[in-house]
C-alpha positions as CSV (number, residue, x, y, z in Angstrom):
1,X,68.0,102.0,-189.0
2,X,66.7,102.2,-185.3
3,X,69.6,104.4,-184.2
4,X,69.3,106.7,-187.2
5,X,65.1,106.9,-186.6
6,X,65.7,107.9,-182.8
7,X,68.5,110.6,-184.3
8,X,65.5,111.8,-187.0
9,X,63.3,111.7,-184.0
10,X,65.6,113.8,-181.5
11,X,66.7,116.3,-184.1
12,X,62.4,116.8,-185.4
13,X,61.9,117.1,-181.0
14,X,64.5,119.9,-180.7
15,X,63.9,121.8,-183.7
16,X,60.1,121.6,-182.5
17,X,61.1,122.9,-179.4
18,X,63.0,125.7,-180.5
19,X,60.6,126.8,-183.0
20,X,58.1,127.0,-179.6
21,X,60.7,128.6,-177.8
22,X,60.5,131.3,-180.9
23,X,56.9,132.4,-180.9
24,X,57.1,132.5,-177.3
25,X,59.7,134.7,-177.8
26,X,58.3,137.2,-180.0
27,X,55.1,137.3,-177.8
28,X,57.2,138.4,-175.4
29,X,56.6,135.7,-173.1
30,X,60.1,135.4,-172.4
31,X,59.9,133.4,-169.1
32,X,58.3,130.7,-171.1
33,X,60.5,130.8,-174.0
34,X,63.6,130.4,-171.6
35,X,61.8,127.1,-170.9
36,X,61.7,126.3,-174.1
37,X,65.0,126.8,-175.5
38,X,66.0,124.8,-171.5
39,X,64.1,121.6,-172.8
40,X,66.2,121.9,-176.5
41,X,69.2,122.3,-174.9
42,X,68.3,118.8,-173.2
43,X,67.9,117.7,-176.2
44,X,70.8,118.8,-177.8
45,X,73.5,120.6,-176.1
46,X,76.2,121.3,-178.0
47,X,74.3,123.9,-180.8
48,X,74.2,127.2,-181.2
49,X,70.4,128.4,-181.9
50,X,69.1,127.1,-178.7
51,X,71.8,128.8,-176.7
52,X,72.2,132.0,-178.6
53,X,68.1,132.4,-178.3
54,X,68.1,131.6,-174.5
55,X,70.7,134.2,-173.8
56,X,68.2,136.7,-175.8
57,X,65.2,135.5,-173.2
58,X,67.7,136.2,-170.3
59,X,68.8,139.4,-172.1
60,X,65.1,140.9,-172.2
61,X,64.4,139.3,-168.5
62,X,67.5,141.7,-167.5
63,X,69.3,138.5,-166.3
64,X,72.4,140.2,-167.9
65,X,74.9,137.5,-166.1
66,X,73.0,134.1,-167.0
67,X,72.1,135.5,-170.5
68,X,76.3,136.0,-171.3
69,X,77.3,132.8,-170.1
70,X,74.3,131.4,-172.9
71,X,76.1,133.9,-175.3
72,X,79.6,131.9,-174.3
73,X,78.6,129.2,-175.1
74,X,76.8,130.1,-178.3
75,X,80.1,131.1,-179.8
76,X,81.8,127.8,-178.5
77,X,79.6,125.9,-180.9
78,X,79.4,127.8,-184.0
79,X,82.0,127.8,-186.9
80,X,80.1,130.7,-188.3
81,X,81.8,134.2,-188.5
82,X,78.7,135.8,-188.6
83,X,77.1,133.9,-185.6
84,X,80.0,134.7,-183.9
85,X,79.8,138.2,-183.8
86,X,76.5,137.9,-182.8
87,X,77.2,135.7,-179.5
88,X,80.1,138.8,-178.8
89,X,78.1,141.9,-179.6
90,X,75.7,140.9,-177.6
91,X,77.9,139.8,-175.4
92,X,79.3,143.7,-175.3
93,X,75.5,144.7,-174.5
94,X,75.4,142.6,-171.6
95,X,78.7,144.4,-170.3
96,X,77.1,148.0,-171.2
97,X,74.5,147.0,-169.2
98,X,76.6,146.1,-166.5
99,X,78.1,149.7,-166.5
100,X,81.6,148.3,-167.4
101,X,82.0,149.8,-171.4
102,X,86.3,148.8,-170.9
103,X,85.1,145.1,-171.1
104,X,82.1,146.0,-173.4
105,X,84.2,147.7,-176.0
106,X,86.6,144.3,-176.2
107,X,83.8,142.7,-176.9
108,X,82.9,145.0,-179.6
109,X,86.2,144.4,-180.7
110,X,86.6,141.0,-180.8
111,X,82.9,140.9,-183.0
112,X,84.3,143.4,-185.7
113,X,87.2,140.8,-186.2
114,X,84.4,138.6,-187.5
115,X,82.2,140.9,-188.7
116,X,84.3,144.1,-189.7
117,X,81.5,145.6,-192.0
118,X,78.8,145.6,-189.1
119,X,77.8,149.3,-188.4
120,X,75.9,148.5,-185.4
121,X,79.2,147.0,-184.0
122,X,81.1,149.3,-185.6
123,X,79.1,152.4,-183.8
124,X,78.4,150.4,-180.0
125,X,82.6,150.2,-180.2
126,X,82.9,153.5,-181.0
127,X,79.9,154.3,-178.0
128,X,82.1,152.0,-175.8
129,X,85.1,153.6,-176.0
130,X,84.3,157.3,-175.4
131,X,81.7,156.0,-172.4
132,X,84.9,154.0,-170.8
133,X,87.3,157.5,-171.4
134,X,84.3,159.5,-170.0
135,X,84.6,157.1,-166.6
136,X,87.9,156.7,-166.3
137,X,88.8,160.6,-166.8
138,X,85.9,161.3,-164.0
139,X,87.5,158.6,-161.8
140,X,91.1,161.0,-162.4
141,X,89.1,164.2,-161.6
142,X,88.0,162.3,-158.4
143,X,91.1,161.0,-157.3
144,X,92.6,164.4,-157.8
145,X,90.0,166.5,-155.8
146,X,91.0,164.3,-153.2
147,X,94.6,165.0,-153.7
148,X,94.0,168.5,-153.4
149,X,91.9,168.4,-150.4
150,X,94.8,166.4,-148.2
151,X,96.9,169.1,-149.5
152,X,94.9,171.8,-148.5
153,X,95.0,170.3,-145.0
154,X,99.1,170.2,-145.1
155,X,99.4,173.7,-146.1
156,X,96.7,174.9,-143.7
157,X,98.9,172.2,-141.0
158,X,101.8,174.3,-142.4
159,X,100.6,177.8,-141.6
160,X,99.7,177.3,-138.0
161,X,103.2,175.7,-137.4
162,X,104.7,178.9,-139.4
163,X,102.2,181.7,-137.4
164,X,103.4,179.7,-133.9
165,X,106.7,180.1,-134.6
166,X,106.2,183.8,-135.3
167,X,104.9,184.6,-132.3
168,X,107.1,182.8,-130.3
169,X,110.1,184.7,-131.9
170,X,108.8,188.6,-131.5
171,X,111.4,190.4,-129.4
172,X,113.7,193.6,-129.8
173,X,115.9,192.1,-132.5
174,X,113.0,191.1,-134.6
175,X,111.7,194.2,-134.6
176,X,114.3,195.9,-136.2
177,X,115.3,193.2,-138.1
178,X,114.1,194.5,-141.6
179,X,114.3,198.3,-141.1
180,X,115.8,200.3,-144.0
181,X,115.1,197.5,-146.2
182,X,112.9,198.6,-149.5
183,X,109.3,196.3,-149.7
184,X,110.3,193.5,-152.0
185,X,107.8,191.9,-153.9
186,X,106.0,188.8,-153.3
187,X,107.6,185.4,-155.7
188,X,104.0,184.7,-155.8
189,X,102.7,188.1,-156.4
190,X,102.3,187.0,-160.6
191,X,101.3,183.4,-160.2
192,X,97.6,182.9,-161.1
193,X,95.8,181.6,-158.1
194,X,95.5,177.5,-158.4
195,X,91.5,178.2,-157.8
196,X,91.6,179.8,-161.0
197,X,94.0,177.6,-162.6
198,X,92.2,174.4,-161.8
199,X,89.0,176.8,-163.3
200,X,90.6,177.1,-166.5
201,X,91.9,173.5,-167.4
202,X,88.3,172.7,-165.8
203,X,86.8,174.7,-168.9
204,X,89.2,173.2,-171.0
205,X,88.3,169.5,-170.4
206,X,84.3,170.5,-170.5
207,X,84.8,172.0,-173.9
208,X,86.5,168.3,-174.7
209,X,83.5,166.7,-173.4
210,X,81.4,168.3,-175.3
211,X,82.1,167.1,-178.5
212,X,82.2,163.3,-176.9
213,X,79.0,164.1,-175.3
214,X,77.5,164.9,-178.6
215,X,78.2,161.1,-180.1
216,X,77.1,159.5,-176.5
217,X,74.2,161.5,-176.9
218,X,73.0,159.2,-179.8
219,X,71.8,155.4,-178.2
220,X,73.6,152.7,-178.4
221,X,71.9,149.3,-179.9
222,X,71.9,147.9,-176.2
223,X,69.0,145.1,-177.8
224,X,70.6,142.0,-178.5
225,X,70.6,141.1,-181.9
226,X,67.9,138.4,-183.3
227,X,69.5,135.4,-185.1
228,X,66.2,133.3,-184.5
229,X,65.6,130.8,-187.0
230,X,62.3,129.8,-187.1
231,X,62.6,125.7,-188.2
């Protein structure tokens, strides 16, 4: 009986204190609802409420970092599909916030395989992806002006060396060398500049863009989702 009273008592303390935790929550007082949900966990470690509801606190203190390891462990102690996906979408917020939408659309992922009927999910996954194209295809169009600029410096390396060696040949031979000879035309002559190539795969990739621009356009649900239960 006395163990089962102090159990009664321990489990009435930490449902007090996350029911504290709560209202200071939604009053937006989120300092002193992390304290809160701090003193439940010391009461009771291993549950997912107090841990879930803390990340949230961290999550609207923009302590992105603290508030996913509270989302971690959230989903370690819940056998519940549903709270689950919670702890990982919001999980994919916290990585969306962190500007890294490759690791924020696994998340997404990972919380449709519990939930696959969410359309909040559903759509941030869908955000995620086109957000972590978008980046990586800017990252190629960096890495290739780049490319182009070292090779600008070869050819430009390449036409000195080709204009010395010009002058240093001129003599009486070389001057006749291409008499009676018709002009012949240039193997370049019909090859569209690479200015104006790069131009019109430029206008071809915007034109791409535009229609992924048009779905980023519309916000993601970057607020973490509210699973509070008020005891």
């Amino acid at each position: 009986m006395i163990i089962s009273s102090q159990f009664l008592v321990a489990q009435k303390s930490y449902n007090a204190l996350v029911y504290e935790g709560n209202k200071k929550f939604d009053a937006k007082e989120y300092d002193a609802s992390s304290s809160k949900y701090l003193e439940a966990i010391a009461e009771k470690n291993s549950n997912y409420t107090a841990h879930y509801n803390l990340g949230n606190a961290l999550y609207k203190s923009k302590k992105y970092e603290e508030a996913n390891a509270e989302y971690e462990k959230a989903a370690k102690y819940t056998k519940s599909k549903y709270e689950k996906a919670a702890a990982l979408y919001n999980m994919g917020n916290v990585s969306i916030q962190s500007s890294n939408p490759e690791k924020a659309a696994d998340y997404y992922k990972q919380a449709l395989k519990q939930d696959p009927y969410n359309e909040a999910i559903r759509k941030n996954y869908e955000i995620a992806m086109l957000k972590d194209k978008e980046k990586k295809d800017q990252q190629k169009q960096n890495k290739g002006k780049g490319g182009d600029q070292d090779q600008k410096n070869k050819d430009d390396s390449g036409k000195g060396d080709q204009k010395k060696n010009q002058q240093d040949g001129k003599g009486d031979n070389q001057k006749g060398k291409d008499q009676g000879k018709p002009n012949q035309p240039k193997k370049d002559e019909n090859k569209i500049p690479e200015e104006a190539e790069r131009q019109i795969l430029k206008d071809i990739e915007n034109r791409e863009k535009e229609t992924a621009r048009r779905i980023l356009n519309k916000k993601s649900n970057s607020m973490p989702q509210s699973k509070e239960k008020d005891w």
